[in-house]
N, C-alpha and C positions, 0 to 999 in steps of 0.2 A: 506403363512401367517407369514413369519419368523418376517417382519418386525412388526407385532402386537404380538408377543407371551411378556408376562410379562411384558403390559403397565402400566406406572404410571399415574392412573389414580383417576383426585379429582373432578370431577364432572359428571354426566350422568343426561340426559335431554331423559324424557318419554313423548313420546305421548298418549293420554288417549283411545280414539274410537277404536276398535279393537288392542291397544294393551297395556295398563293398564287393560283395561274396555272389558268383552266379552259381545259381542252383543246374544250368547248363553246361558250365565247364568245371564244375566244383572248382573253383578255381578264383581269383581277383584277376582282373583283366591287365595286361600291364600297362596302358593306358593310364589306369586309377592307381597304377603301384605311383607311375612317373609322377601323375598330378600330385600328389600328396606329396612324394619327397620336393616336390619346385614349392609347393606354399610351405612347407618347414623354411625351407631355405630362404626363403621372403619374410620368416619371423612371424608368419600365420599360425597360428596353435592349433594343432589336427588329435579333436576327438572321437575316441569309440561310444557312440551310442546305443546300448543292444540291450536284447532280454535275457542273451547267454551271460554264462561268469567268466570270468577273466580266464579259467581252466580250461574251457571250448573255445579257445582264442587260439589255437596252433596253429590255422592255418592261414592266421594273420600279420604272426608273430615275427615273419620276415620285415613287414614296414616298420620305420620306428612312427608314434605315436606320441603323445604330450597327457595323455591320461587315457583313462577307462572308467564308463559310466554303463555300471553293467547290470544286471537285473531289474531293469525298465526304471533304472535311476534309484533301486534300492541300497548299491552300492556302489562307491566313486573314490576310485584311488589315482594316486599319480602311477607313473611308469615305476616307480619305484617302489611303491607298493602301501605308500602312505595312506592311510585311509582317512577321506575329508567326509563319507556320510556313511551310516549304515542302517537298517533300518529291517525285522523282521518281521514275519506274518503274525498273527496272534495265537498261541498255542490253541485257544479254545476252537477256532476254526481249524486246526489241524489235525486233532482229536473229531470235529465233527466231520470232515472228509475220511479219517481212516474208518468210522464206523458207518457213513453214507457207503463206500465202495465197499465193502463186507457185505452189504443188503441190496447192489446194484453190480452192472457191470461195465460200472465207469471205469476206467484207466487213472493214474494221475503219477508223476515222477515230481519227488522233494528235492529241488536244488539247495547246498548249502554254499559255502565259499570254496571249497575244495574239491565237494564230490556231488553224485546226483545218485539217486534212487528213483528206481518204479516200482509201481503195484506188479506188474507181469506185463510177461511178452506176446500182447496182442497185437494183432498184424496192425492198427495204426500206431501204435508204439513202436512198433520197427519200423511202419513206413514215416514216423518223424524224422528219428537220427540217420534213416537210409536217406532223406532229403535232405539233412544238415551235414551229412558228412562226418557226421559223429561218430566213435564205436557206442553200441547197446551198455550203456550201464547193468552195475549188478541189480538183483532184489532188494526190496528192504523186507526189512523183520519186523514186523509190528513189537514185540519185545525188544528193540535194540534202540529204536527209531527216536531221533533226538527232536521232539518236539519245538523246544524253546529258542533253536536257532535255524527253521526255513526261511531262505531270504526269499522265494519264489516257487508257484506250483502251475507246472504244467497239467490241465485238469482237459483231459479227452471225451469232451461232449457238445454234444450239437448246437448250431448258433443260436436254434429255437428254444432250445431248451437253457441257453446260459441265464438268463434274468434269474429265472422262478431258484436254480441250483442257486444262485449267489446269493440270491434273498435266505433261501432258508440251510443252506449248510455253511455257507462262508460270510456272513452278514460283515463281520468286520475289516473283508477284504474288496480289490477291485479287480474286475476283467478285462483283460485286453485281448485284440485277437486279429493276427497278421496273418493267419491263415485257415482253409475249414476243420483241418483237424483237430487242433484244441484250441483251449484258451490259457493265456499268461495271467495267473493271479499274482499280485504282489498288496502290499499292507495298502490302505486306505492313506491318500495322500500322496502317494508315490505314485511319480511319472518322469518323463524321460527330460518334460520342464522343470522339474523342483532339481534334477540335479543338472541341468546345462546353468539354473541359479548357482548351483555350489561353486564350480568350475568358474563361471563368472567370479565370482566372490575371492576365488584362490587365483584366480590369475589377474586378478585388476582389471575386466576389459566387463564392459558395457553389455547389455543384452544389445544395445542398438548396434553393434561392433561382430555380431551375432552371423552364421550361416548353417545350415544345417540338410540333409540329405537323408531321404528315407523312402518306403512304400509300403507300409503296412500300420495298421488301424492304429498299434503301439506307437506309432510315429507322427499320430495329429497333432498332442502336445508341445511335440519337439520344434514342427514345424512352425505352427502357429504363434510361438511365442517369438521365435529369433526373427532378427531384421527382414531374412529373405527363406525363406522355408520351399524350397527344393524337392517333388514328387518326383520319380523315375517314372518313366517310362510303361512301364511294369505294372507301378502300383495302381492300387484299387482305387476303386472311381472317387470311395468319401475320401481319400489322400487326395487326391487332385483336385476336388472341390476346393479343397479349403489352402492349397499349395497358391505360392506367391508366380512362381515358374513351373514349369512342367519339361523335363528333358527326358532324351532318350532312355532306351533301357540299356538294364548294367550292361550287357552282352553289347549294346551299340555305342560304348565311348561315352553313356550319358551323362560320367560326372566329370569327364575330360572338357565335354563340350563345353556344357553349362559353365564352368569356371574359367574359360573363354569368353562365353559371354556376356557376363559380367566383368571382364578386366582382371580377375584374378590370377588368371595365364596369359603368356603373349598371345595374339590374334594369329601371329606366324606359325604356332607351334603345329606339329604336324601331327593329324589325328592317326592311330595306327590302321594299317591298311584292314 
């Protein structure tokens, strides 16, 4: 780890789902509340890196924050709401999943920038937002359904099965998947790298200037590009592969630790009991 000991480091980019956010105490630990406001306060720039929209952010929205990189980087705004990228799925893939699920019974919910829809209330569509914490979005209406602006599709089908579905209903989308129940499509090119690039770009600092924290399959990109790429505890075994560190899980103080030890908190600081 020679080559990471005492990085100079001005920006770190969190993933929310298991590791901002525990799925055990629906909750942010206050540990990860403290650590975040000490690196603002050090002039460290603290971003949201997630597959949710900035709407599914409430119960994050007590920390303050230096931007949002939201729909697995399809979307990237400051706190303020400025928008630095945006990027949609391709209508033609959205019209072929509405008529795939008509003749299947696949699930799938269309995120926009404000609101989300599902196909229907199948028990793993309720047990997603019962594990995020979410309330159950409305229906959509095939008649109503605004094609030409999903920034993301949560598509509820098997890991076996995701290749052959992407090849032939979503061709000019990409799959990612942080956990068994579904998978995050977002537009072709789009990852959680291409917007920790924009972020870089808008705030002047260096990818080598770079930290980043995650545990799920949507988070290798994120990882692997920044200086020092951060696996929780938690996360699945291909995150840890390719992770620079490996720290605790959310529930055990792992992003308090880890920014410990690397010098970004004091050594004194006290872990919570």
């Amino acid at each position: 780890m020679t080559s990471l000991e005492n990085p100079k480091i001005k920006a770190v980019f969190f993933d929310v789902d298991g590791t901002l956010f525990s799925f055990k105490t629906k909750s942010i630990p206050e540990s990860t509340s403290n650590a975040i406001k000490s690196l603002r306060a050090k002039g460290i720039k603290v971003i949201v890196a997630t597959g949710r929209s900035v709407n599914d952010l409430d119960h994050i929205k007590h920390i303050e924050f230096d931007g949002f990189l939201t729909f697995n980087g399809g979307h990237c705004t400051t706190v303020e709401g400025q928008v630095m990228f945006r990027k949609v799925i391709d209508s033609v893939d959205i019209r072929n999943l509405i008529d795939y699920a008509e003749r299947s019974d696949v699930s799938f919910s269309l995120m926009y920038e404000d609101t989300v829809r599902i196909s229907d209330e199948s028990p793993k569509v309720l047990e997603l937002y019962r594990h995020v914490d979410i309330p159950v979005p409305p229906l959509y209406y095939k008649e109503d359904v605004d094609i030409e602006n999903v920034l993301q599709v949560n598509v509820f089908i098997d890991p076996e099965n995701e290749e052959t579905f992407m090849r032939e209903v979503m061709p000019n989308s990409l799959s990612s998947r942080w956990t068994p129940l579904f998978a995050d499509v977002n537009p072709q090119g789009i990852s959680k790298q291409g917007g920790i690039e924009y972020f870089c770009e808008y705030f002047n600092i260096d990818i080598s200037e770079t930290m980043a924290f995650g545990d799920g399959g949507n988070d290798i990109s994120m990882l692997k590009c920044v200086k020092i790429g951060i696996a929780m505890g938690n996360a699945g075994d291909n995150v840890k592969e390719i992770a620079d560190y490996i720290t605790e899980d959310v529930d055990d103080h792992g992003i308090e630790k880890a920014l410990i030890h690397f010098g970004l908190l004091d050594e004194t600081r006290q872990i919570a009991g």
